[in-house]
N, C-alpha and C positions, 0 to 999 in steps of 0.2 A: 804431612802434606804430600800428595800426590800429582800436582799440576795446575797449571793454571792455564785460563783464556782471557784476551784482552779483548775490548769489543769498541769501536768508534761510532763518531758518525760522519755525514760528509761536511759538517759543518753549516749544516742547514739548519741547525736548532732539535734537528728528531731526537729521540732516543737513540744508543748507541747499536748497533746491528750490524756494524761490520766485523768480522773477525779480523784480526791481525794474524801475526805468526806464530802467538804462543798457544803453544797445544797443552793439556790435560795430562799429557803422560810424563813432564818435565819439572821433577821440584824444587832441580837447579839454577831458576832460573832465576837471577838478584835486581836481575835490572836489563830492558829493553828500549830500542832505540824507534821510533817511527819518522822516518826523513817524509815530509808532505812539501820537502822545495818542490819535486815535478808537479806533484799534482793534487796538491792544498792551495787556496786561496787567501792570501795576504788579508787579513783585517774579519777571515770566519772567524766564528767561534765554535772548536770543538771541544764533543764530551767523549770521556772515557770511563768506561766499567769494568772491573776484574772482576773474575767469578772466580774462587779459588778448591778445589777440590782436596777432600781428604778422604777416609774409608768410611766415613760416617755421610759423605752425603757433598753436598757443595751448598758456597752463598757467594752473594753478588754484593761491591762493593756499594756503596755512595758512589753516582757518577762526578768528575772533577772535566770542568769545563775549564777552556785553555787557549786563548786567542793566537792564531798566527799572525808575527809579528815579529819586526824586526826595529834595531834603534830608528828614531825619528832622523830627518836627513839633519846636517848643520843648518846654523841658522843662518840665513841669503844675509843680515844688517847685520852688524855688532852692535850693540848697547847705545845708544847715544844720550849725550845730556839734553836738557828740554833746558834751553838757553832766558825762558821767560818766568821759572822759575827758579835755578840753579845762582845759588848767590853765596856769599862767604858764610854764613849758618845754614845751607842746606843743599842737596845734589839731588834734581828729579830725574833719574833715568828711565830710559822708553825703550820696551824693546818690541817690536815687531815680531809678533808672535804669526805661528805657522797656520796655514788654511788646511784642509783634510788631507791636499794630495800627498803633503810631506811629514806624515805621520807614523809612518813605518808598519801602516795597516791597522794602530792600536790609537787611542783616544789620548789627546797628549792630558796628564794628570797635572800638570803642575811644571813651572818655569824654574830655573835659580839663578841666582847673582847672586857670585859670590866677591865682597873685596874687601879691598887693603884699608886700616886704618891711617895709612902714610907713615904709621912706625916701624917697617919690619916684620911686623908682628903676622900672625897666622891670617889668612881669610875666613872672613865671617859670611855665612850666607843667609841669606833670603829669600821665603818662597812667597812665591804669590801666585796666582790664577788669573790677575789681572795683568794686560798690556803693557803697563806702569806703573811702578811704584815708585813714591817717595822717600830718601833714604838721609836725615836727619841725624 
């Protein structure tokens, strides 16, 4: 191995075309940092391509696409019970789920509740997609 080049984009979707800092003549090099807080866009999606060079020649990787993004904000409600269903065989909890602004730039994937069975015991969780779930 003789070196490597990293290459981006601006997160417009293109192919990658920007050079970064790794040069060709460097075979040291394990691992690279790209800070985009000043001047990346929260919720692009960039791709990245190495070209990696040896004495026989050079190749270009698969590009890996990579969203900026940060955790989603907390959530403004805590959980509440839905008091027209919630009875001594059952607990529906609601939770107000977040609008795009409080997404941390990234698509929220999925909610959890996680609880107690009132013994002590570990928390069980629950995922759902939906607003509310039923917890039986």
């Amino acid at each position: 191995m003789t070196g490597y080049e990293l290459y981006r984009n601006d997160g417009d979707g293109t192919d990658p075309s920007i050079q970064e800092g790794l040069t060709a003549n460097d075979p040291s090099i394990l691992e690279y940092t790209i800070d985009l807080s000043a001047t990346g866009t929260t919720g692009s999606i960039y791709k990245f391509t190495l070209i990696a060079f040896n004495s026989a020649g050079e190749i270009e990787s698969n590009s890996l696409s990579v969203a900026l993004a940060s955790l989603p904000d907390a959530p403004t409600n805590a959980p509440y019970s839905d008091d027209d269903v919630t009875d001594t065989k059952q607990i529906k909890i609601v939770i107000d789920t977040f609008d795009a602004t409080n997404n941390g730039g990234s698509s929220i994937l999925k909610y959890e509740i996680q609880y107690d069975d009132g013994n002590n015991g570990d928390y069980t969780s629950v995922y759902t997609l939906s607003p509310s779930i039923t917890i039986t």
